[in-house]
C-alpha positions, 0 to 999 in steps of 0.5 A: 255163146249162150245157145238157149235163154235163160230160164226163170230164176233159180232159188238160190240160197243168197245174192253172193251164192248166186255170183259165185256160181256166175264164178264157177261158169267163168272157170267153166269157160276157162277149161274150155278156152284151155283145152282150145287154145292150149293146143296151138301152143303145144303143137310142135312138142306135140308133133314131135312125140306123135312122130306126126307132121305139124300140119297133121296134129294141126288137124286134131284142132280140126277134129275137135273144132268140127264135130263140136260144130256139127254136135252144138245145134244137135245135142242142145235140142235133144238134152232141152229138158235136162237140168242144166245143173245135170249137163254142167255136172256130165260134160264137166266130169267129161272134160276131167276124163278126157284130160287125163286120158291124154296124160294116159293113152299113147300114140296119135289115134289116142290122143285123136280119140280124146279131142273127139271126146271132149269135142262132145263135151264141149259142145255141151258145156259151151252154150249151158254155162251161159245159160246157167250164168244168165239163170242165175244172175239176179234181174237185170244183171244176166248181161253182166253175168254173161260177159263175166262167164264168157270172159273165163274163155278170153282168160284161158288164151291169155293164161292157159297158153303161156302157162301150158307151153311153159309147163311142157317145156318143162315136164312135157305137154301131157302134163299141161293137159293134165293141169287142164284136168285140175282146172275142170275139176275145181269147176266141177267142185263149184258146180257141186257147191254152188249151183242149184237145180235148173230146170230148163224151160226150153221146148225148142225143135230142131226146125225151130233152131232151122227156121232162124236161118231164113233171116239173110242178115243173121246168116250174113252175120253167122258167116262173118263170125265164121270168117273171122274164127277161121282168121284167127285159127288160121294163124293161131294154130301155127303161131309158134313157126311164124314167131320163129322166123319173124321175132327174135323170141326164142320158143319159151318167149313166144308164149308171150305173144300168146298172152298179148294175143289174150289180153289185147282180145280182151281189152277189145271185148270191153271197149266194144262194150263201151262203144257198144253205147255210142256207135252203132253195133255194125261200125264196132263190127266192121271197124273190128274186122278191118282193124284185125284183117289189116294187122294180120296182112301186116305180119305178112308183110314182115316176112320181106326183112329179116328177124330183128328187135325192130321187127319182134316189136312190130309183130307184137303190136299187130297182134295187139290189134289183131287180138283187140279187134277180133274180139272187139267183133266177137263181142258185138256180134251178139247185140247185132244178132238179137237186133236183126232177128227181135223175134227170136233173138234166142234161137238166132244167138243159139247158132254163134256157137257151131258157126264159131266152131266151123270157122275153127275147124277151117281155120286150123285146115287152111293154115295147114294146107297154107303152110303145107303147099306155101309159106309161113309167110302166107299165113298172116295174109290168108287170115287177114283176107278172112277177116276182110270177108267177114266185114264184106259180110257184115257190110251186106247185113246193111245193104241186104233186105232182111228176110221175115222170118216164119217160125212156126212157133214163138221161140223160148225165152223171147 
């Protein structure tokens, strides 16, 4: 979720110093898919110490989601002539901070506190680390070293998750956020050791990052990323109760499903890489979201027998597709955004984050509400439906006339 281009190539002491750098940006990326999806699982534990209703610690995902998405687009203009090396190092450090604190502070509004802190964090670290990891790739491999850095967040839901809930269960939930603190650390060590001054070269404006927003289409496709985040969260977030009356896992076994979840998205990622070269970008994307709205109804439908083996096997191949189609989508969405706006691909892929993050912040609310005045059962359907109106989304991007855009100045890095 690169929100700036990358800069010139940075002096590096070799090729390998250069790729473990890259490294270090997908452990970057780890500790903030950890800090992300570590919390659905921890949930009812959490809940549960908090003295809060489910759907009331559901919101701190919420909280975390929403100033993220308000905070990205801002903070990323006002520090645009920082060292990234500088902005790796602070919201790295704060990360660590933020981590610790939940293994320190009690009660509910502590802990609130801290997912407003690494919110802001995090609305830094996101789009800086693929930038870096763009800046730091040799010529011709920023691609590459993108994809390796954005696959540190895909590992976080595939490791993180399971590992977190399996920590808790056994030393408490604080303790998992604690190992998050860790993990942040030893990106922090390798940002120390590995990363070299970056100077940003970015003059961007506020109205600048705006004026991309003209283009119909890259709103139409910022919408249908949006959508299909508020899918997966919608359900995500409140996995573990669905699990319950659908599987016969009991809840230290459910943390498989989290993985599935994470190594299908992941599988999906790459595919859409492959097939990237042989379909157009919209039929990967529309053929994601279907693909994942439909195996998300489909958990839906499950809730009409009882939890049996039979049962524990279908949930786990919809969430197979459900995983590999979202972030077959995901994944794609890039190249499509870049495609429709030629101009000012940077600033037009700068606004995936805070659309990622919006969707995020509604996902974890509507499957509150969902929960809270329905059904377990009507949470796979809801999620469904909004994965479904991100591929009438982005269906519309090849029907709409796509709108010029008018920036009042070239756009960095194009």
């Amino acid at each position: 979720m690169s929100n700036e281009a990358p800069s010139s190539q940075p002096k590096a002491d070799s090729h390998s110093h250069r790729w473990w750098g890259v490294v270090v940006m997908a452990i970057a990326g780890f500790t903030l898919g950890a800090d992300l999806y570590m919390l659905p699982a921890l949930l009812p534990s959490l809940a549960k110490e908090l003295q809060i209703q489910l759907t009331t610690a559901g919101q701190m995902l919420t909280l975390y989601a929403a100033i993220s998405a308000v905070a990205a687009p801002v903070l990323v203009v006002m520090f645009r002539q920082a060292n990234r090396r500088t902005l790796l190092i602070i919201s790295i450090s704060a990360l660590v901070l933020t981590n610790l604190l939940v293994a320190l502070i009690p009660g509910a509004a502590g802990f609130a506190l801290t997912r407003v802190l690494a919110a802001l964090a995090g609305a830094v670290l996101g789009p800086i680390r693929t930038a870096a990891a763009g800046g730091l790739a040799p010529k011709g491999m920023q691609t590459r070293a993108i994809a390796i850095a954005t696959a540190g967040q895909s590992a976080a839901l595939v490791v993180g998750a399971p590992v977190g809930l399996w920590v808790a269960g056994d030393y408490g939930w604080r303790v998992a956020f604690a190992g998050a603190a860790g993990v942040s650390l030893l990106a922090l060590i390798g940002v120390f050791v590995f990363i070299p001054s970056m100077p940003s070269t970015s003059k961007a404006t506020l109205g600048q990052q705006l004026s991309v927003l003209k283009n119909r289409k890259v709103l139409l496709v910022l919408v249908s990323n949006a959508a299909s985040l508020c899918g997966i969260f919608v359900l995500l977030t409140f996995l573990r109760p669905v699990l319950a009356q659908i599987t016969t896992l009991g809840p230290t076994a459910s943390s498989s499903v989290f993985a599935t979840y994470g190594v299908a998205g992941m599988a999906g990622n790459a595919l859409a890489g492959w097939a990237g070269g042989r379909l157009s970008s919209t039929r990967v994307m529309l053929g994601g979201l279907v693909l994942a709205g439909l195996a998300l109804i489909g958990i839906s439908v499950l809730f009409l027998w009882p939890p049996s083996p039979v049962s524990t096997a279908l949930v786990l191949l919809l969430v197979v597709l459900w995983g590999g189609g979202a972030w077959a989508f995901y994944s794609m969405q890039f190249s499509r955004l870049v495609e429709l706006a030629p101009t000012a691909p940077a600033a037009a892929v700068s606004w995936a984050s805070p659309a990622s993050f919006v969707g995020i912040s509604l996902g974890a609310t509507l499957g509150g509400l969902t929960l809270q005045h329905g059904s377990a059962g009507l949470l796979g359907a809801a999620a469904g439906l909004c994965f479904l109106v991100g591929a009438g989304c982005v269906l519309a991007t090849t029907l709409e006339p796509q709108a010029r855009l008018a920036l009042s100045s070239q756009e960095p890095g194009n």
